[in-house]
C-alpha positions, 0 to 999 in steps of 0.5 A, spaced: 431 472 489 432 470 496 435 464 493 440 469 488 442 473 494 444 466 498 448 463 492 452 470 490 455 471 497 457 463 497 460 465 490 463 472 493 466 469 500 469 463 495 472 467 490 475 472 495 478 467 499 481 463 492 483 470 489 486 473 497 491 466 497 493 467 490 495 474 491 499 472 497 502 466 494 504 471 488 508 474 493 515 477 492 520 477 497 520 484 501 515 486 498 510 489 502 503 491 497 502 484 496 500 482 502 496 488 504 492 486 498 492 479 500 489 482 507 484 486 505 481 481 499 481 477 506 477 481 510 472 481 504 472 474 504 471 473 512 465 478 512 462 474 505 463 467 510 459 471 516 453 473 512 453 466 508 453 462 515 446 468 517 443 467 510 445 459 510 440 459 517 433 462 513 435 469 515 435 475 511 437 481 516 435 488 516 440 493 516 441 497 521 444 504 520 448 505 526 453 509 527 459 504 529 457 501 523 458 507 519 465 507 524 468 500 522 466 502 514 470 508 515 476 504 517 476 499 513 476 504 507 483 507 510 485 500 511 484 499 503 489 506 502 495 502 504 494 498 498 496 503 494 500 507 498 504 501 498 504 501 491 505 508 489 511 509 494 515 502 497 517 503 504 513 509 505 508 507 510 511 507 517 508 506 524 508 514 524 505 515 518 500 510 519 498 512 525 497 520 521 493 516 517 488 513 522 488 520 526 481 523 523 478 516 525 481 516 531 478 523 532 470 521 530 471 515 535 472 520 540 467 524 539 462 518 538 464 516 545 464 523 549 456 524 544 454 517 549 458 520 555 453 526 555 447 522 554 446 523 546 442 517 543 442 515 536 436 512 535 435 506 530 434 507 522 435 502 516 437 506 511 439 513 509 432 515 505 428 513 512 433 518 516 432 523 511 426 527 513 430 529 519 436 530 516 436 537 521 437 533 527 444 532 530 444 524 530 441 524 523 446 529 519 453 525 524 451 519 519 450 522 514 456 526 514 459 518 516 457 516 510 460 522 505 467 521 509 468 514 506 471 519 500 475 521 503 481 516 504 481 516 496 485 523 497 491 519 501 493 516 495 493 523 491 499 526 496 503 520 497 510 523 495 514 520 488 521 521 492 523 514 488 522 512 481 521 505 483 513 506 485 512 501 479 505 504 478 503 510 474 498 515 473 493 510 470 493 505 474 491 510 480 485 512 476 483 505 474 484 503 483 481 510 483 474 508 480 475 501 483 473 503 490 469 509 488 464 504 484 465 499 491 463 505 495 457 508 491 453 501 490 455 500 498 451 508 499 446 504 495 445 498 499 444 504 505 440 508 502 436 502 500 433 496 503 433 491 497 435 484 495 436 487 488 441 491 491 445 487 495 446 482 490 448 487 486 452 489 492 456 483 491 457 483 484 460 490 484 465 489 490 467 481 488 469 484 480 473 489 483 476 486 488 478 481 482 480 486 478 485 489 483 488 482 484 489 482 477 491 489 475 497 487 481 498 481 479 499 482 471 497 489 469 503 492 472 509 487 471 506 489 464 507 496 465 513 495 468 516 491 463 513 494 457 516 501 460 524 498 460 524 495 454 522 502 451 526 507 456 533 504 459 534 506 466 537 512 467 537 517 473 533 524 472 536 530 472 534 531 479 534 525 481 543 524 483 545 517 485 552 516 490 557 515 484 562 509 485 569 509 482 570 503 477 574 498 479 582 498 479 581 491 476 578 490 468 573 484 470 568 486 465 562 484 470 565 488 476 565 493 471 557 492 469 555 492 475 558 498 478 556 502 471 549 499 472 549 502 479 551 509 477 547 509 472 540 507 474 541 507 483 537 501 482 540 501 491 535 504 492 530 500 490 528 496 497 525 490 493 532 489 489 535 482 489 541 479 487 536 474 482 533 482 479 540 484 479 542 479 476 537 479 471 538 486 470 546 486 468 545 479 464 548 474 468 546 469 473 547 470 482 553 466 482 557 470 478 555 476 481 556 474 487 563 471 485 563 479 482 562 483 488 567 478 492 572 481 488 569 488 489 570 487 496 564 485 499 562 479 503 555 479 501 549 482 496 546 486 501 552 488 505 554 491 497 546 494 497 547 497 504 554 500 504 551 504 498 544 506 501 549 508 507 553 513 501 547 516 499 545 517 505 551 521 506 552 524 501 544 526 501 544 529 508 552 532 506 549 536 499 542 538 504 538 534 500 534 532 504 530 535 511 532 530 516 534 522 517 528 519 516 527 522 509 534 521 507 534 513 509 527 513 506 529 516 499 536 511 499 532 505 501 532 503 506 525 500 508 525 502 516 529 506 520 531 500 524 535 496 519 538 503 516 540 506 523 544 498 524 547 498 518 550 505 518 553 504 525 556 498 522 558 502 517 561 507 520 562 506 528 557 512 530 550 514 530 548 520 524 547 524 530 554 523 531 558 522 525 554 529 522 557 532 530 565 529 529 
């Protein structure tokens, strides 16, 4: 068995690292999620490697249940939320928003610290089945509690707001991601409350075929969905979902005019991984006559043309009250972050929002 347990975490550190470089070499430019998954397989992979390099050495550790392990789980399963997050609504996540994510963490490391500043101990234990006896003590009933809130973080992904169509993901794939972390959180609340080699092989048989699903749900199944879903239903705005109107042109080029009718149509700006290649795809042409097209609309570039729409709709968002403040609105237009949207609407218009909206 101790032979099995050593050969199954060199398959898991190999297989993980080879699925993270995959994911990361599959990445599309802009686009955030890919990356994030390429990360976390990553971290996956360097803890598989470490436990290697300790079992490699004749030594089988014995678990300890401590409460700065039960911390660093908790961490990295809000870490594992960006993921999807990103999937679900590009461009969402920002620094403050990260932070809101991160703050029950933050608060539970605080009063770790101020518990050991007063001189509680937290006594050694190696699973959660040997600390049940106690469970009435202060120590015993906080680890427990650490390792019922590794659940937690999987309701983020249910309270991200679908302010855009472009979040290439359904509700399917939230629940098949659903049941993927929980099966990999409750084989590692077996691995805590058991102390057992069939277990832990287990443990890495459950997190490697997961890890492997995600990837490849990312890499193909959503591409399918993506493509099975424009194939059956032209991109059209909903009812609720207005996009800024631009005149057609004075000049009848049949491709200045596709693009335009495109654009107001389907909102595809406000899409923040739109490129002039998916663009051009999407009208039937090839980059270079869709440059030469927007030249002839007076642009000087694709994204000077993606960024002068943003900044319309971004107007015309705030003109109509549609959204609450800027960030939203420069969210909701496409913009990813609130830097590039403030620079290109200054370029645009000569003033800051606060400004323009106070002239």
């Amino acid at each position: 068995m101790k032979s099995l347990y050593l050969a199954t975490s060199f398959a898991a550190a190999v297989i993980c690292l080879l699925t993270s470089l995959l994911v990361f070499a599959r990445r599309r430019s802009g686009e955030r999620s890919r990356v994030i998954l390429a990360v976390i397989v990553l971290l996956l992979a360097v803890s598989y490697i470490s436990r290697f390099i300790v079992l490699s050495q004749g030594e089988v550790p014995k678990p300890v249940l401590s409460v700065p392990i039960l911390l660093l789980a908790n961490f990295l399963m809000i870490s594992y939320m960006m993921y999807p997050i990103e999937v679900i609504s590009p461009g969402y996540l920002n620094f403050r928003r990260i932070f809101i994510f991160y703050g029950p963490w933050l608060m539970l490391v605080g009063i770790y610290s101020v518990l050991l500043q007063l001189g509680v101990t937290f006594p050694p234990y190696h699973s959660l089945l040997e600390m049940a006896p106690q469970i009435t003590l202060f120590h015993v009933w906080f680890r427990f509690l650490l390792s019922i809130l590794m659940f937690a973080p999987l309701l983020f992904i249910y309270f991200v707001p679908y302010t855009r169509r472009y979040n290439n993901t359904n509700k399917a794939w939230i629940l098949k991601y659903t049941f993927c972390i929980i099966a990999n959180i409750s084989v590692y609340m077996l691995l805590l409350t058991f102390d057992l080699l069939i277990i832990k092989v287990l443990y890495y048989f459950v997190t490697v075929g997961c890890s492997i699903y995600i990837a490849y749900m990312e890499l193909f199944e959503r591409l399918i969905e993506q493509g099975q879903v424009s194939a059956a239903v032209p991109n059209m705005v909903t009812v609720d979902e207005v996009c800024y109107t631009e005149a057609l042109p004075a000049k009848q080029n049949p491709l200045c005019e596709r693009v335009v009718l495109h654009m107001n149509q389907t909102c595809d700006y406000r899409d923040p991984d739109i490129s002039v290649n998916k663009l051009a795809a999407l009208i039937g042409t090839n980059r270079t006559s869709l440059s030469n097209a927007l030249h002839e609309l007076g642009y000087t570039s694709f994204n000077d043309y993606i960024n002068t729409l943003r900044i319309k709709d971004f107007i015309q968002r705030m003109e109509n009250k549609e959204s609450d403040n800027y960030q939203n609105a420069f969210y909701d237009a496409g913009f990813r972050s609130r830097a590039t949207a403030l620079r290109n609407f200054k370029q645009y218009t000569g003033k800051t929002p606060s400004e323009y909206f106070n002239q």
